[in-house]
CHARMM internal coordinates of N, CA and C (Angstrom, degrees):
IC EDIT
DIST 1 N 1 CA 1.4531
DIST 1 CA 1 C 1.5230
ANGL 1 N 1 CA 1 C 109.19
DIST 1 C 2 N 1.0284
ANGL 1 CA 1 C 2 N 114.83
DIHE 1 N 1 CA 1 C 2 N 144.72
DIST 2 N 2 CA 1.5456
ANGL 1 C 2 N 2 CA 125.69
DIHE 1 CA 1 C 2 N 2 CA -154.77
DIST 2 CA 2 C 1.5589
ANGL 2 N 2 CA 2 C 100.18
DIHE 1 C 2 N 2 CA 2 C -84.32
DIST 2 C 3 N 1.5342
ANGL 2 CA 2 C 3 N 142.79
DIHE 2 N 2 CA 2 C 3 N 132.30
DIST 3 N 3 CA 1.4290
ANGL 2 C 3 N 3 CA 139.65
DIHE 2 CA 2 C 3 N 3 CA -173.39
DIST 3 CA 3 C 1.5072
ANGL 3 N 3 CA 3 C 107.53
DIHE 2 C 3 N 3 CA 3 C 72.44
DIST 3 C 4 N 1.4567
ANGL 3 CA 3 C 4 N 118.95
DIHE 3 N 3 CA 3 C 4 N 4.30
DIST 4 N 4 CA 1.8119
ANGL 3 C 4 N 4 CA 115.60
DIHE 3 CA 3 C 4 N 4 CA 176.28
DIST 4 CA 4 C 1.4194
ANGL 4 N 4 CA 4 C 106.70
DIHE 3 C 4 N 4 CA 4 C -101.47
DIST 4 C 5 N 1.3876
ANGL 4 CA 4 C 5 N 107.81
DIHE 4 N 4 CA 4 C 5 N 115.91
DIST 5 N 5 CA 2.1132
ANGL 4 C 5 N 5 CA 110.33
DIHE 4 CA 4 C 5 N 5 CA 171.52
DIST 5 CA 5 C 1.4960
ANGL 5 N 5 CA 5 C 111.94
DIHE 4 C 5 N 5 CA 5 C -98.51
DIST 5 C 6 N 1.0416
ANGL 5 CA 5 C 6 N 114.19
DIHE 5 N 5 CA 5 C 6 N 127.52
DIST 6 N 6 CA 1.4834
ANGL 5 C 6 N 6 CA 136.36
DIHE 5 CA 5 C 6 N 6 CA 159.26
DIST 6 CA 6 C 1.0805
ANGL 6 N 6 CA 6 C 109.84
DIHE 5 C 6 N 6 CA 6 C -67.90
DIST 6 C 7 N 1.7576
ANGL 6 CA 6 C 7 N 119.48
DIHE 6 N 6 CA 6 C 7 N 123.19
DIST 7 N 7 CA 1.6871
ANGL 6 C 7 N 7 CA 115.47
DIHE 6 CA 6 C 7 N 7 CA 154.28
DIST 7 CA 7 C 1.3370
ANGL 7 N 7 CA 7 C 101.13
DIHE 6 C 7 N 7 CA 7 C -140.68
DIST 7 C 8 N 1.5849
ANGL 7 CA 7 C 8 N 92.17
DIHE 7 N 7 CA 7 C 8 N 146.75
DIST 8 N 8 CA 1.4114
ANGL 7 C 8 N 8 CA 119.30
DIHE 7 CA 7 C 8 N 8 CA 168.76
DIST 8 CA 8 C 1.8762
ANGL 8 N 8 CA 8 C 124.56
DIHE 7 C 8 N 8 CA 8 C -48.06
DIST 8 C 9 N 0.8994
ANGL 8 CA 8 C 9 N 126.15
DIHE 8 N 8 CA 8 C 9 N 104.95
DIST 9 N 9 CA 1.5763
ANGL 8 C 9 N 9 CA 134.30
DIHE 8 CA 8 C 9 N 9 CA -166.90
DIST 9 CA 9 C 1.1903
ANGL 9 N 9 CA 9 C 109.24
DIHE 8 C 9 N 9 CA 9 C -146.07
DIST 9 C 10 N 1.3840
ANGL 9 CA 9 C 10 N 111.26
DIHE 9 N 9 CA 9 C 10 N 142.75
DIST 10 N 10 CA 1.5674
ANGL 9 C 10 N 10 CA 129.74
DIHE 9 CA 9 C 10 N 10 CA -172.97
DIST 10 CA 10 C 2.2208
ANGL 10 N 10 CA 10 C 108.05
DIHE 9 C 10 N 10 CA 10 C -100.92
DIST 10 C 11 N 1.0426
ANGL 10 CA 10 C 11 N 103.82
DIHE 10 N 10 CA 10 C 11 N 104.00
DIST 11 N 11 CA 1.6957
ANGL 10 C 11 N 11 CA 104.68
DIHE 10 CA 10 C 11 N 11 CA 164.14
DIST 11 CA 11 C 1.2418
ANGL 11 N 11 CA 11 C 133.09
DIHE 10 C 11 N 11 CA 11 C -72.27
DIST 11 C 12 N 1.4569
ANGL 11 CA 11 C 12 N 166.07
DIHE 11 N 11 CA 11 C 12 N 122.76
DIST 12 N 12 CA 0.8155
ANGL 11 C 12 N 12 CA 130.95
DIHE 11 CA 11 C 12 N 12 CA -175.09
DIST 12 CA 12 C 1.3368
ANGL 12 N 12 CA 12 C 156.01
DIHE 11 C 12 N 12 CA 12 C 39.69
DIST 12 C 13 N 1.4909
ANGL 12 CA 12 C 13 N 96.88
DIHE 12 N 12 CA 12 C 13 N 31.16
DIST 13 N 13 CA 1.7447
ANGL 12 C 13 N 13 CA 115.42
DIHE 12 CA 12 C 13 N 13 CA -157.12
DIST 13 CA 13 C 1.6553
ANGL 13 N 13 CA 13 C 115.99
DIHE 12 C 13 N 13 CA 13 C 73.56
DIST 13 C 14 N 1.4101
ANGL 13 CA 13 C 14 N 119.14
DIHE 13 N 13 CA 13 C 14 N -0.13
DIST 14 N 14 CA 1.7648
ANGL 13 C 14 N 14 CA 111.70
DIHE 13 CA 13 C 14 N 14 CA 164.33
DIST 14 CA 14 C 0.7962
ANGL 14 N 14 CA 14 C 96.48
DIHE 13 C 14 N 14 CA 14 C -121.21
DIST 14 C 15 N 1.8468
ANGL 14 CA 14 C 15 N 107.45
DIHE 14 N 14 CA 14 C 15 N 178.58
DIST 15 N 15 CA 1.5791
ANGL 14 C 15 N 15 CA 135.10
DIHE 14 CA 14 C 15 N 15 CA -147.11
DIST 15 CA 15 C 1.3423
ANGL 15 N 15 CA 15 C 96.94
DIHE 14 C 15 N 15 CA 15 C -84.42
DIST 15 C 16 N 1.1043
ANGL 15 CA 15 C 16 N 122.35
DIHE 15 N 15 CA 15 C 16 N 163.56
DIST 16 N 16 CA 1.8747
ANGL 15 C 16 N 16 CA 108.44
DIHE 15 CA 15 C 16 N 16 CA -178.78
DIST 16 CA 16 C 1.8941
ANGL 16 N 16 CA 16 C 98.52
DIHE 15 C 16 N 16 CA 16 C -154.56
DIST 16 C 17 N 1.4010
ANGL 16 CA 16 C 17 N 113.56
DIHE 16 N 16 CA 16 C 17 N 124.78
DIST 17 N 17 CA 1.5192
ANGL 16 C 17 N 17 CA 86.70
DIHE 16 CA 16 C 17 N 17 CA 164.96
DIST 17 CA 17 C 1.4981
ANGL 17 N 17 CA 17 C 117.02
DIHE 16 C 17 N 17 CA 17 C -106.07
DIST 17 C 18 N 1.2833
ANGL 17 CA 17 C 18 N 124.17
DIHE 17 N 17 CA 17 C 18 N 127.47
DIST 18 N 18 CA 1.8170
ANGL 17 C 18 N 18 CA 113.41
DIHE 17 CA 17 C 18 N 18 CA 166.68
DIST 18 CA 18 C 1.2646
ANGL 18 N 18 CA 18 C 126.12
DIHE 17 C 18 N 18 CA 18 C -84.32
DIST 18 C 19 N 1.4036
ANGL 18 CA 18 C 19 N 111.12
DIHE 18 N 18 CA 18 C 19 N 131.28
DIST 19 N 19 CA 1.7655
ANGL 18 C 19 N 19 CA 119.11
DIHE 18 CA 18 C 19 N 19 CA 175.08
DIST 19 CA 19 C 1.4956
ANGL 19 N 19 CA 19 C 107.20
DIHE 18 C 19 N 19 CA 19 C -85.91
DIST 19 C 20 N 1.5943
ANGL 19 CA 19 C 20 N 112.70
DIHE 19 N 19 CA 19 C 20 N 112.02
DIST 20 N 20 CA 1.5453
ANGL 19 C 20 N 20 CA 97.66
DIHE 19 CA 19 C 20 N 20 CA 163.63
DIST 20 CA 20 C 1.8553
ANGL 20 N 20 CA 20 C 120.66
DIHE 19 C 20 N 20 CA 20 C -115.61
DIST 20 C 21 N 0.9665
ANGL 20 CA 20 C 21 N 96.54
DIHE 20 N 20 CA 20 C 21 N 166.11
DIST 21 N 21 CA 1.3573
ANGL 20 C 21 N 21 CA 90.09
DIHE 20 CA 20 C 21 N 21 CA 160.58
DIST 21 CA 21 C 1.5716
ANGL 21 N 21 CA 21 C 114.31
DIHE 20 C 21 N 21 CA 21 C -133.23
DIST 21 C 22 N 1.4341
ANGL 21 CA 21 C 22 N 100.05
DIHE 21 N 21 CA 21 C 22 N 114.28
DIST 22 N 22 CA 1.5612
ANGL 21 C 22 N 22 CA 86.65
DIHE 21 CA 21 C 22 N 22 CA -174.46
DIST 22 CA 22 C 1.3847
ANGL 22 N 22 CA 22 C 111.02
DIHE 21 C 22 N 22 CA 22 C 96.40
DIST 22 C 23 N 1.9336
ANGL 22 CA 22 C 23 N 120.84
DIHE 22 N 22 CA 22 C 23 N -140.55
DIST 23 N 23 CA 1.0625
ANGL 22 C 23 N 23 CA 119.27
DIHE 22 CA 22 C 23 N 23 CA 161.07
DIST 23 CA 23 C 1.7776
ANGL 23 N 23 CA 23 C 104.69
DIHE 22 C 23 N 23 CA 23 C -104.82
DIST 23 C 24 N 1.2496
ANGL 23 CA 23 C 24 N 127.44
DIHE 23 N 23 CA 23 C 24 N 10.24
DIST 24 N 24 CA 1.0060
ANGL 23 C 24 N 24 CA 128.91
DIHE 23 CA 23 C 24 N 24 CA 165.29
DIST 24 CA 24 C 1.7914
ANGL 24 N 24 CA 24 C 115.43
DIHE 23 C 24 N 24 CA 24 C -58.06
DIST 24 C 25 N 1.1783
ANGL 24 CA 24 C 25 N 134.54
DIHE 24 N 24 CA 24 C 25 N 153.34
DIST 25 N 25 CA 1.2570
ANGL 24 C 25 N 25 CA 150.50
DIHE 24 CA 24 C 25 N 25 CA 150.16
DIST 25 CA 25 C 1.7624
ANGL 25 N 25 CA 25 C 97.66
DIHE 24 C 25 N 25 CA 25 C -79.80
DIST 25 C 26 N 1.0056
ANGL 25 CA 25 C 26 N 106.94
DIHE 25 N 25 CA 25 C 26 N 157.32
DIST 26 N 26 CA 1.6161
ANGL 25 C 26 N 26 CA 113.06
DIHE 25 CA 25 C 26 N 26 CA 175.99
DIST 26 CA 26 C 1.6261
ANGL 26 N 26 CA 26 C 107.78
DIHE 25 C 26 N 26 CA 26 C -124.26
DIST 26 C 27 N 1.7607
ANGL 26 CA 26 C 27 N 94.57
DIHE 26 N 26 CA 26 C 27 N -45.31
DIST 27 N 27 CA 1.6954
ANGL 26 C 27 N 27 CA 112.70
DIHE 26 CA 26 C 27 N 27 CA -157.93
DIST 27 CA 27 C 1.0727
ANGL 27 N 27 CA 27 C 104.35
DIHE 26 C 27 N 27 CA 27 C -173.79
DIST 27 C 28 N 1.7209
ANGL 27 CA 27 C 28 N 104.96
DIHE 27 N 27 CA 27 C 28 N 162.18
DIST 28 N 28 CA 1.6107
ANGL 27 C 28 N 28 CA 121.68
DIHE 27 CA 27 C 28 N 28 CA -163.18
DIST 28 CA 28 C 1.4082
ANGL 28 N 28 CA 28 C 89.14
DIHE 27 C 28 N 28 CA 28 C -128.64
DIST 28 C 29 N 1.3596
ANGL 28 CA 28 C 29 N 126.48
DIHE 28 N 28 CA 28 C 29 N 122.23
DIST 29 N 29 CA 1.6406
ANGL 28 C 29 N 29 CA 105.83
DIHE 28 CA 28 C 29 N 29 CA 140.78
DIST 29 CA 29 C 2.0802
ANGL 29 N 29 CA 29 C 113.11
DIHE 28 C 29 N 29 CA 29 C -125.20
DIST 29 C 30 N 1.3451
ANGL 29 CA 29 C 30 N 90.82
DIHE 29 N 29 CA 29 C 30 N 124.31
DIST 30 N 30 CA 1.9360
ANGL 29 C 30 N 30 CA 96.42
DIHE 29 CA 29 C 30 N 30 CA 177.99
DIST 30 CA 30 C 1.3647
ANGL 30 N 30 CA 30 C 90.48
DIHE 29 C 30 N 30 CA 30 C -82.33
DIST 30 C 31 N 1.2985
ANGL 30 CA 30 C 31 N 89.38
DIHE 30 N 30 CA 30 C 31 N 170.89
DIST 31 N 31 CA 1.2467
ANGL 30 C 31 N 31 CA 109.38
DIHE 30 CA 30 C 31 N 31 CA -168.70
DIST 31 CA 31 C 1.4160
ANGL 31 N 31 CA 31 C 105.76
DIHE 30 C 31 N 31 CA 31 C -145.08
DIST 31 C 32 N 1.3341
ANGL 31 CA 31 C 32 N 123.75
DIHE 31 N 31 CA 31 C 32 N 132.61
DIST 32 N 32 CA 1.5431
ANGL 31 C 32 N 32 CA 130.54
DIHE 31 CA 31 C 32 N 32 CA -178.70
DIST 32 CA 32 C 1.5653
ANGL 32 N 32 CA 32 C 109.94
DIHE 31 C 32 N 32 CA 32 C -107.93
DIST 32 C 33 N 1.2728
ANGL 32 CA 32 C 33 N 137.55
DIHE 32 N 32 CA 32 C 33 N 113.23
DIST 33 N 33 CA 1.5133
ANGL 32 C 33 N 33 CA 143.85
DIHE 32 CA 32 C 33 N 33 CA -165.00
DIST 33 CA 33 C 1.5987
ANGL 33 N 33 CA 33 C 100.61
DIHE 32 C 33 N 33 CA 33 C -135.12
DIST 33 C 34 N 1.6249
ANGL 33 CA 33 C 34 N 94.35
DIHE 33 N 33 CA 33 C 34 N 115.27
DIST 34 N 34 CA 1.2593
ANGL 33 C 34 N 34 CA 123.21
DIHE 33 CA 33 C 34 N 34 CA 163.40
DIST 34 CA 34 C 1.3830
ANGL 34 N 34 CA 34 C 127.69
DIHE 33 C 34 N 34 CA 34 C -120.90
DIST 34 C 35 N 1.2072
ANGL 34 CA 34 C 35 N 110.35
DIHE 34 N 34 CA 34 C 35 N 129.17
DIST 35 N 35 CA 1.7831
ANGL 34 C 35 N 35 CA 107.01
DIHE 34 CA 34 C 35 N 35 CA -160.37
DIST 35 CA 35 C 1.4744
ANGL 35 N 35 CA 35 C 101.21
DIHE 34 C 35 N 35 CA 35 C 69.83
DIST 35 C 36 N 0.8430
ANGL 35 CA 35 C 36 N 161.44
DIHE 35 N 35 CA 35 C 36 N 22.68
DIST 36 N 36 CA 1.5659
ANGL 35 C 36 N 36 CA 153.74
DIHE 35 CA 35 C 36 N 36 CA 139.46
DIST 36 CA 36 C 2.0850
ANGL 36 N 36 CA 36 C 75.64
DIHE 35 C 36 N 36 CA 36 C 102.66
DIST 36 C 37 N 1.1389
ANGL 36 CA 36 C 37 N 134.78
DIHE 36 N 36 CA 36 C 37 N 70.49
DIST 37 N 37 CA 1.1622
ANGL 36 C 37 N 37 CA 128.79
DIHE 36 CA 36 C 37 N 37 CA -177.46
DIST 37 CA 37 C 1.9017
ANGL 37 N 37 CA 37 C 104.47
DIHE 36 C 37 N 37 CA 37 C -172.72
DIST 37 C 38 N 0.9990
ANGL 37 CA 37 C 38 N 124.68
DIHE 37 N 37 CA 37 C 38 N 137.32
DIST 38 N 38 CA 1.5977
ANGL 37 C 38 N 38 CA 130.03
DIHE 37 CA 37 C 38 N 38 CA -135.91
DIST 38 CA 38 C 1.8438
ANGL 38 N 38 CA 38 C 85.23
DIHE 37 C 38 N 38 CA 38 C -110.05
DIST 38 C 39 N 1.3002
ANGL 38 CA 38 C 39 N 114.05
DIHE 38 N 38 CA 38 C 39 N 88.16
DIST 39 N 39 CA 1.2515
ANGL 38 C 39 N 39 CA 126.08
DIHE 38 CA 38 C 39 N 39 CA 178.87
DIST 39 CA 39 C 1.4385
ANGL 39 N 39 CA 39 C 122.93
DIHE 38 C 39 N 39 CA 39 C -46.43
DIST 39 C 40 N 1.4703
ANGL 39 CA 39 C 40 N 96.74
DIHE 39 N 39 CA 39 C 40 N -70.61
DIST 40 N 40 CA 1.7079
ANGL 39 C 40 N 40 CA 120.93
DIHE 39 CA 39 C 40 N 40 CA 173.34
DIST 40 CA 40 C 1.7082
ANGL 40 N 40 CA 40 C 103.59
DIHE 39 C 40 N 40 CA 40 C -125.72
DIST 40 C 41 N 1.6234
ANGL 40 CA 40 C 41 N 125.16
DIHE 40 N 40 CA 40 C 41 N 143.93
DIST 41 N 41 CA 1.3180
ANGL 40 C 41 N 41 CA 124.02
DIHE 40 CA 40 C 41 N 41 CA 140.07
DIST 41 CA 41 C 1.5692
ANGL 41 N 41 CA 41 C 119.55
DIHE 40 C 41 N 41 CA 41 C -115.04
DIST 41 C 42 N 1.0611
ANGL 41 CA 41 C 42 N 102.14
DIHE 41 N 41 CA 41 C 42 N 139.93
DIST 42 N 42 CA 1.4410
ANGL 41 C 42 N 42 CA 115.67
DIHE 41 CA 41 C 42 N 42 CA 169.80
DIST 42 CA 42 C 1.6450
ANGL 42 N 42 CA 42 C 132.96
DIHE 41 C 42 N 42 CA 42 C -102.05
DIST 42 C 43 N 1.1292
ANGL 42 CA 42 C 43 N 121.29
DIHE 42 N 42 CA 42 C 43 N 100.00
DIST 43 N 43 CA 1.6926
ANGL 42 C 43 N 43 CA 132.34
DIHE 42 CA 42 C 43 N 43 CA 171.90
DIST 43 CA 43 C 1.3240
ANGL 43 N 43 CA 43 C 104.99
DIHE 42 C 43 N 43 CA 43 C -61.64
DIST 43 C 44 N 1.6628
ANGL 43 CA 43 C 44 N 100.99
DIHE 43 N 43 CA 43 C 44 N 126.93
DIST 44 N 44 CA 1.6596
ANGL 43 C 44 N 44 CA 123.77
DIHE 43 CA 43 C 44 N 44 CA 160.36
DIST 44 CA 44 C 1.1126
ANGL 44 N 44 CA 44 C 106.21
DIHE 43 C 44 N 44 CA 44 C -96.90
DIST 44 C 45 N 1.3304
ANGL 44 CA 44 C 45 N 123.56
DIHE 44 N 44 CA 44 C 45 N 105.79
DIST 45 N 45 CA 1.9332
ANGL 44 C 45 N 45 CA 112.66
DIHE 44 CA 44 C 45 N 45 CA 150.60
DIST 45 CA 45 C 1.3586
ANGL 45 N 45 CA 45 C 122.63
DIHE 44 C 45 N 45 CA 45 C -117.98
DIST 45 C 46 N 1.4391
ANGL 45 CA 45 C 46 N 112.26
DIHE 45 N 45 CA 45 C 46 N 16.77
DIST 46 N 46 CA 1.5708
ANGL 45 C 46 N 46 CA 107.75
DIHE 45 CA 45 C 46 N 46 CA 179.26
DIST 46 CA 46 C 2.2052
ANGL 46 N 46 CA 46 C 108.10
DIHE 45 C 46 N 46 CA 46 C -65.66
DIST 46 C 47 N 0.8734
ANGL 46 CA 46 C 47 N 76.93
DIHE 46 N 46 CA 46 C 47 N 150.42
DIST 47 N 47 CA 1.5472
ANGL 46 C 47 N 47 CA 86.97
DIHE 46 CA 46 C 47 N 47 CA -177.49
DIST 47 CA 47 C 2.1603
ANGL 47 N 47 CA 47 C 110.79
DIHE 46 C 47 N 47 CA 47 C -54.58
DIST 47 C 48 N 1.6594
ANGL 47 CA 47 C 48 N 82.58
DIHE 47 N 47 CA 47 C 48 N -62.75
DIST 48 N 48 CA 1.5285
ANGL 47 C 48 N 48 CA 91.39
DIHE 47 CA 47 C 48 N 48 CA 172.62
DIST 48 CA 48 C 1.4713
ANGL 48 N 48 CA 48 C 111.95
DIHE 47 C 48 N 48 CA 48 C -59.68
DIST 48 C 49 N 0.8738
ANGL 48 CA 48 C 49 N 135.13
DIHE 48 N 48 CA 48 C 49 N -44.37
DIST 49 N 49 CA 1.6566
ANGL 48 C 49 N 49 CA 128.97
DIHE 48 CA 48 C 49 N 49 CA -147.55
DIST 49 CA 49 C 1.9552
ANGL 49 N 49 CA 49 C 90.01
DIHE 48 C 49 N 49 CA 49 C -81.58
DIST 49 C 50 N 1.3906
ANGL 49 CA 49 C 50 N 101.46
DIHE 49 N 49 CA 49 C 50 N -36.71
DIST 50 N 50 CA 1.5550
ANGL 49 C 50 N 50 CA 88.20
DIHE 49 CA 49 C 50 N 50 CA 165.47
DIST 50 CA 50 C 1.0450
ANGL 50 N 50 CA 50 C 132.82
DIHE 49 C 50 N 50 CA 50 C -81.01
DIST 50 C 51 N 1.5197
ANGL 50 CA 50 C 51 N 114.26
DIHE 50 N 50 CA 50 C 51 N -25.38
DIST 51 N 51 CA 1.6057
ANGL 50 C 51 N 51 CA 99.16
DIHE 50 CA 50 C 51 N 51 CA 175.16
DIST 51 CA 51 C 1.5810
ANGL 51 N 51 CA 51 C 107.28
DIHE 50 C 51 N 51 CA 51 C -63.37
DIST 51 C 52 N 1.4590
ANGL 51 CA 51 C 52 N 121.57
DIHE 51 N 51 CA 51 C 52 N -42.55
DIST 52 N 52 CA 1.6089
ANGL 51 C 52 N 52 CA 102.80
DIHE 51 CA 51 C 52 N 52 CA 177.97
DIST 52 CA 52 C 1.3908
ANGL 52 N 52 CA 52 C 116.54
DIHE 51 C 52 N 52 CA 52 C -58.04
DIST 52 C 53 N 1.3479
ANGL 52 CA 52 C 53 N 127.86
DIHE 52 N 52 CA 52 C 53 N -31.14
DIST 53 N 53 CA 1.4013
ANGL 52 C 53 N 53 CA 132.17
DIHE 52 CA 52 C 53 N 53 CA 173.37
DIST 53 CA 53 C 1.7819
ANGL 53 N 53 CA 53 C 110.01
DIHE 52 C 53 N 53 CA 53 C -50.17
DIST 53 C 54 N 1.2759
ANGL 53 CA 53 C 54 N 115.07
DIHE 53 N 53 CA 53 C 54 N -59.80
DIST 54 N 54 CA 1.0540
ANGL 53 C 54 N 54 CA 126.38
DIHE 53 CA 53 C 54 N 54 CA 167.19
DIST 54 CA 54 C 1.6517
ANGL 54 N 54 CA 54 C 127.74
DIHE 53 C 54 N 54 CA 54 C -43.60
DIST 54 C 55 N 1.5769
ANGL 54 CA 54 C 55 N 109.92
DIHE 54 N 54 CA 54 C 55 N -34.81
DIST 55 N 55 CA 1.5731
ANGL 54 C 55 N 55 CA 115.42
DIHE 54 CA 54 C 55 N 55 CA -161.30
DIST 55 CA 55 C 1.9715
ANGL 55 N 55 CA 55 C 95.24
DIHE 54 C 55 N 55 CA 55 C -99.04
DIST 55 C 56 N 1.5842
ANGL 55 CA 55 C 56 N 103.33
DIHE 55 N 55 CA 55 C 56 N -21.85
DIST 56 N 56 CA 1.3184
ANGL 55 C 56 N 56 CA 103.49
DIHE 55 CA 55 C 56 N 56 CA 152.29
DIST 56 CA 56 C 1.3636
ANGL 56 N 56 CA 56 C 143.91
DIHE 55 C 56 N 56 CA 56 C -80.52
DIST 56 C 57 N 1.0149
ANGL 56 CA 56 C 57 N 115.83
DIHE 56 N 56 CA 56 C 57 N -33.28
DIST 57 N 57 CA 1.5930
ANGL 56 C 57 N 57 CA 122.60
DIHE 56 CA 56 C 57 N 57 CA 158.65
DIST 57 CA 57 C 1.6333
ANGL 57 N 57 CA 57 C 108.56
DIHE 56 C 57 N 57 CA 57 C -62.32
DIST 57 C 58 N 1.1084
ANGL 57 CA 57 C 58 N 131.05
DIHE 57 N 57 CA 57 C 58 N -22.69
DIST 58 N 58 CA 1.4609
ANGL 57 C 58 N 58 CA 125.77
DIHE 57 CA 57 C 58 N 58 CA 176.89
DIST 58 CA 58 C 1.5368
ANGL 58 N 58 CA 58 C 113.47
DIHE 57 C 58 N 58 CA 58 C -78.05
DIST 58 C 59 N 1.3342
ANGL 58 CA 58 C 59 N 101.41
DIHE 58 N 58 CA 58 C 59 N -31.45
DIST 59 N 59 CA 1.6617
ANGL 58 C 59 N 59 CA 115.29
DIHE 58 CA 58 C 59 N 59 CA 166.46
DIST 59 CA 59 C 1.8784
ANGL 59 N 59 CA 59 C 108.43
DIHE 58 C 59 N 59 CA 59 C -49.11
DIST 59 C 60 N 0.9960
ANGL 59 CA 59 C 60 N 102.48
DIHE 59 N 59 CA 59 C 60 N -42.05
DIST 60 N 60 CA 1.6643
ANGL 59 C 60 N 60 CA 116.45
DIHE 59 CA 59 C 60 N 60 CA -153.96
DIST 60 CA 60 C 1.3600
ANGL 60 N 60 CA 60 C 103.06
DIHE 59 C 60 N 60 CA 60 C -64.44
END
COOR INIT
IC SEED 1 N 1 CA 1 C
IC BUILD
């Protein structure tokens, strides 16, 4: 999507990528890697769960 950045971020001890736009968060997806191979991913889009996602990565 055109104006959306991806960065590399760690969740809970897994790989995580964030979509932003802007200073917005958009979305979360973790990622579970077994064998160096991406088992399951999981999408965050609740509003809340990102703003704490968000108010923590600003910590960092």
């Amino acid at each position: 999507m055109a104006g959306v950045e991806l960065t590399a971020i760690e969740i809970n001890g897994s790989p995580a990528l964030a979509a932003w736009a802007g200073d917005a968060l958009m979305s979360v997806v973790v990622l579970e890697v077994r064998d160096e191979l991406v088992g399951h991913a999981w999408a965050m889009m609740n509003p809340d769960k990102l703003d704490f996602v968000r108010r923590q990565l600003a910590r960092a």
